[in-house]
N, C-alpha and C positions, 0 to 999 in steps of 0.2 A: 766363501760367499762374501762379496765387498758389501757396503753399506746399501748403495745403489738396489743393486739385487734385494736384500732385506726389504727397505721402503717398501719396492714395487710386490714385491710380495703380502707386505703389511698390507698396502691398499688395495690388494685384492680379495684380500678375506673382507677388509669394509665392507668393499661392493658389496660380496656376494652376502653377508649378512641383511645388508640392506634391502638388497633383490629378493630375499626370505621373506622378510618381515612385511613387502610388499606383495607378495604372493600369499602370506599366511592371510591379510586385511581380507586383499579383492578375490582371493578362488579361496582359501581353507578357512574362513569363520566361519563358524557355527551355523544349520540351517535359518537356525529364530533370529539371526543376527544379519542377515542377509535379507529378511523381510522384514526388521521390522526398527534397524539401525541404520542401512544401507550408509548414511549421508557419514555418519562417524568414523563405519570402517574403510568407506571410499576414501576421504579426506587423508586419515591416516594411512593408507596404502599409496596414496600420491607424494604425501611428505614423503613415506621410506623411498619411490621410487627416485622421485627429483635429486634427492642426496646422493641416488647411486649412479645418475646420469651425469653429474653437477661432477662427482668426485670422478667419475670416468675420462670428460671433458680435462678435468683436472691434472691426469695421469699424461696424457698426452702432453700436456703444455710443459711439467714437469720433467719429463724424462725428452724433452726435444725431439719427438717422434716427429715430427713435420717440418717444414723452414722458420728458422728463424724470423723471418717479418710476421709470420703469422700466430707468434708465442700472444701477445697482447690480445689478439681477439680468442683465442683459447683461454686465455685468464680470465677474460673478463664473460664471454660464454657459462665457464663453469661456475665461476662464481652466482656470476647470475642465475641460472638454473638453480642451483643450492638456494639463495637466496629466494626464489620463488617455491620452493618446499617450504623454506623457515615460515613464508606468508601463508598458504595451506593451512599448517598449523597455526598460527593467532588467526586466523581466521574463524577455525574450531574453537578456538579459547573466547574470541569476544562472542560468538553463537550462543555458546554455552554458560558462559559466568553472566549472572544476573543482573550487571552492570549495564547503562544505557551508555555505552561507549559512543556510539553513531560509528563503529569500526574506527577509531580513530586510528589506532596504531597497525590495521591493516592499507589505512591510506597514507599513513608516513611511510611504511615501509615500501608500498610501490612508488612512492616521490622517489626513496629514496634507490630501489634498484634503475628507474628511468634515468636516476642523477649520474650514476658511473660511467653512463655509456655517451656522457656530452662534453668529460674533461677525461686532463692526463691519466695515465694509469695510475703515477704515484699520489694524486689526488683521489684516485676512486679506490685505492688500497687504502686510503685513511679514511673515508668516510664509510667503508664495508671495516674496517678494524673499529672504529668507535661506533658503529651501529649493532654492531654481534652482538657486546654485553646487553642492552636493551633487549634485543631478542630474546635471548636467553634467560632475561629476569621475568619477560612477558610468562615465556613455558615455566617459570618455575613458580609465577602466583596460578597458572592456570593447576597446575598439578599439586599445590598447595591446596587450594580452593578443592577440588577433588579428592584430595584426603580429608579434609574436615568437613566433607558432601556426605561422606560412605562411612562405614564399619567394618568391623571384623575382619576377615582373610581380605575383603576384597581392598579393604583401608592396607591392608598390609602390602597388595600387590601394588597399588599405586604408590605406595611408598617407597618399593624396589623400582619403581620408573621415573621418581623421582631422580633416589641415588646414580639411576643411568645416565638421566638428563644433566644432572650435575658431573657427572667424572665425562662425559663428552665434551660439554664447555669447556674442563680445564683441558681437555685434550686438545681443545681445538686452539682454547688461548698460546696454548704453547707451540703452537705448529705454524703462529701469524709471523711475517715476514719481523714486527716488534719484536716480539721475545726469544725466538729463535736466531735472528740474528746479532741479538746482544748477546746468549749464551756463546755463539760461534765465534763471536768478535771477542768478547771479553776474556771468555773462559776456556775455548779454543772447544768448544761440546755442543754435538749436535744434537741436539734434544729431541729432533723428530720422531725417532721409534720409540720414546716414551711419552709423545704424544697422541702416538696412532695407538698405541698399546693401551694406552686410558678410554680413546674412544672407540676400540676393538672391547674394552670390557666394560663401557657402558653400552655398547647397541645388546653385548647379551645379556644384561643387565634387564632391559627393557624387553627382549625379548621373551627371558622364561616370566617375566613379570607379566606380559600381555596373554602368554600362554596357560599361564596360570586363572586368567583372569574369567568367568567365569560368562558373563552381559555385559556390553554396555550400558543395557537398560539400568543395571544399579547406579550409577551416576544420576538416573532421574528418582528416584525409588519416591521422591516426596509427593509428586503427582499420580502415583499410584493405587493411593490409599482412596477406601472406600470409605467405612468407618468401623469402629472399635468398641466391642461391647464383654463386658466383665461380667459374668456370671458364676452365684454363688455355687458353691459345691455343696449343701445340704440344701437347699430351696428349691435351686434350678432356674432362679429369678435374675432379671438386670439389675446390677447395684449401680452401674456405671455405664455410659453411652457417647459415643462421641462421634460426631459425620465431619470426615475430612472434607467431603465435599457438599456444597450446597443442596443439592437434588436429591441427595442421600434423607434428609432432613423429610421429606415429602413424602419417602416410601413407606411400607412399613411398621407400624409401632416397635419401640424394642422388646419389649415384653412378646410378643405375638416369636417375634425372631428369635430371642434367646430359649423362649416354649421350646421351637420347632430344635432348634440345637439342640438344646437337652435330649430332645425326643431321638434324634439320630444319632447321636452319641449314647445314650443306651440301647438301641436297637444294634446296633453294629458290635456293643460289647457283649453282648445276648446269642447272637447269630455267629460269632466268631469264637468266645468263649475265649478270648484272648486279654492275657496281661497286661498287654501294648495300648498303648493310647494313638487314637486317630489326629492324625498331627495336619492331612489336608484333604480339603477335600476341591474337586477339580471341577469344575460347571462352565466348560471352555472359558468365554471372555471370563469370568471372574474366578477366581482362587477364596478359598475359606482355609484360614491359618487356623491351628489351635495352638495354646502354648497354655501347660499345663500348673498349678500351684497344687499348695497342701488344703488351701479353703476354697479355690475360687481357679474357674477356666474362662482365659482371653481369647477371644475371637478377634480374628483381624480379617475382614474382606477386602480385597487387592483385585488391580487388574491382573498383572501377572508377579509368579513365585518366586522373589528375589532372595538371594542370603541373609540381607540387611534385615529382610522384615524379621529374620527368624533371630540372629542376635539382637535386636530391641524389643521383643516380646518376651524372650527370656529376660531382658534386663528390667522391662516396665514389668512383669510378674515379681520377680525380685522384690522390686522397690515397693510394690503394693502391696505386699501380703509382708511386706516388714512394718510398712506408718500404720494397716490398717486389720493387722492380726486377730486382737484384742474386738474391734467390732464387728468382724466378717463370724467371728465363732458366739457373740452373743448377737447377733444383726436380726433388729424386729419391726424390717424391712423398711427404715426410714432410710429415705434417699440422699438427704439433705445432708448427711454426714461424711457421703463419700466425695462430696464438692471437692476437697484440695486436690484428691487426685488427679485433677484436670491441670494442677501445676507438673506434674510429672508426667502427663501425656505429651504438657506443651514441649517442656525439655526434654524425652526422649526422642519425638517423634517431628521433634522442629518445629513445630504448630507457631505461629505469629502471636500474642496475647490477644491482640483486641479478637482471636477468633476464640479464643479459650471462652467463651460467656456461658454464666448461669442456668441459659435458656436449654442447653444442652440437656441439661439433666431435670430439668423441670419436663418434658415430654413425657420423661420417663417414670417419673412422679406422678403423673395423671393417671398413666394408665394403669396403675397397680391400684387405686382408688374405685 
């Protein structure tokens, strides 16, 4: 097998990886992810397509399948195509990162794909060669920001699509008419199948990573939260109350809520006669988390049952019944004590401070009076 052969080989397995990962988005994600993410996994099944049509176009112009006059509108075709994936993608990125961009770096990037196609090619190879690294720093603050969004497994998975995203770049660095041609020229070494081999093992890099990955909806998980209530384990009372959202504040007493918990938490231990702790309970649009300690059970109300909420409720129990051990096993129902815990809901749970206030737990202080 000559070299030749290898490549074309190499960049058929891209394709077809790529043509996967665009079929996995738009027909095989999940039913809830199909109603109720559409825009994320569309987007991303357009990125994987674009690249495999981009790199296809590509293949042609490479291996001289056509006439010669017509190699420059094949280059610049595919590239361009590829290029209109990489915009797909920051498109999602400035969507989603909390920044008031005004899309900026979505409207430099279409300047900059309309700019190739009004000069020479060896001008429109340089400004697609010094425009890549930008792209590619864009996707790696977006996937950066997406790890320090999430937790647990799901923090882990976008960390392996991270690692994909970075060993693609350098695959791809290495495959630009620059570097590869100085390897050739200088060192007499084609570096191309060690380019494609990098971005052959970053796309399945990204892919057991997305396969892996469980919702999108965990990337919003912060807009989810209902509110949060800490009830004693000899009392049955709220020591602790928190509404993520405003409206939450309205409903309800906590005291009346944490009653009714309690109440259904021993009924269901009563009627089952089981050792097991009830960890959710399910009330279509909303979820009821429990996450259990040695003095005290957390409640978390949620629109929907994400991973994250269950690794930070095990870690806010942790943290709680460590600062606040000593007053939950003597606690003679004064409220006022459990106030800093409101410092370790804001840092678990991401909470802004000026929303962390007093007033939270003063509701809840009334009503045991």
């Amino acid at each position: 097998m000559d070299l030749q052969d290898l490549l074309l080989g190499m960049y058929f397995v891209e394709v077809t990886i790529e043509l996967e990962l665009f079929l996995f988005f738009i027909l095989g994600w999940r039913r809830e992810e199909r109603e109720k993410k559409r825009d994320i996994a569309s987007i991303l099944g357009l990125y994987f397509l674009l690249l495999a049509i981009g790199r296809i176009i590509l293949i042609i112009h490479d291996f001289h399948l056509f006439a010669d006059p017509l190699a420059p509108f094949y280059w610049l075709a595919g590239m361009g195509v590829s290029l209109l994936g990489m915009i797909s993608f920051i498109v999602l990125a400035e969507k989603i990162i909390p920044k008031n961009t005004h899309y900026f770096f979505t409207i430099l990037s279409c300047l900059t794909l309309l700019s190739i196609f009004f000069v020479d090619l060896q001008t429109a190879k340089n400004i697609l060669y010094l425009m890549l690294p930008l792209l590619f720093l864009i996707g790696f603050v977006f996937l950066g920001y997406l790890i320090r969004r999430t937790a647990g497994s799901v923090r882990y998975n976008f960390t392996l699509v991270f690692i994909g995203q970075f060993i693609i770049g350098v695959g791809h660095g290495f495959n630009t008419d620059w570097i590869s041609g100085w390897f050739l020229g200088v060192l007499a070494f084609n570096i191309k199948p060690i380019g494609l081999s990098l971005i052959i093992g970053g796309l399945i890099f990204m892919a057991l990573a997305f396969w892996r990955l469980p919702s999108f909806s965990e990337i919003e998980w912060h807009n989810k939260m209902l509110s949060l209530y800490v009830i004693t384990e000899e009392h049955g009372l709220c020591c602790l109350y928190y509404p993520f959202q405003q409206e939450m504040e309205r409903r309800m007493a906590p005291q009346l809520i944490s009653g009714g918990v309690s109440g259904i938490l021993t009924l269901v231990k009563e009627m089952t006669s089981s050792k097991m702790h009830l960890k959710e309970i399910d009330h279509e649009d909303i979820k009821i988390l429990f996450e259990y300690g040695l003095y005290s059970t957390t409640v978390l109300l949620v629109e929907e049952d994400l991973q994250v909420y269950h690794y930070k409720l095990r870690q806010f129990v942790e943290e709680f019944e460590t600062q606040f051990k000593e007053n939950l096993i003597k606690w003679s129902s004064e409220i006022s004590i459990f106030q800093p815990a409101l410092d370790i809901v804001g840092r678990i749970f991401e909470q802004k401070p000026e929303k962390l206030e007093p007033s939270t737990n003063e509701a809840t202080s009334n009503d045991m009076t």
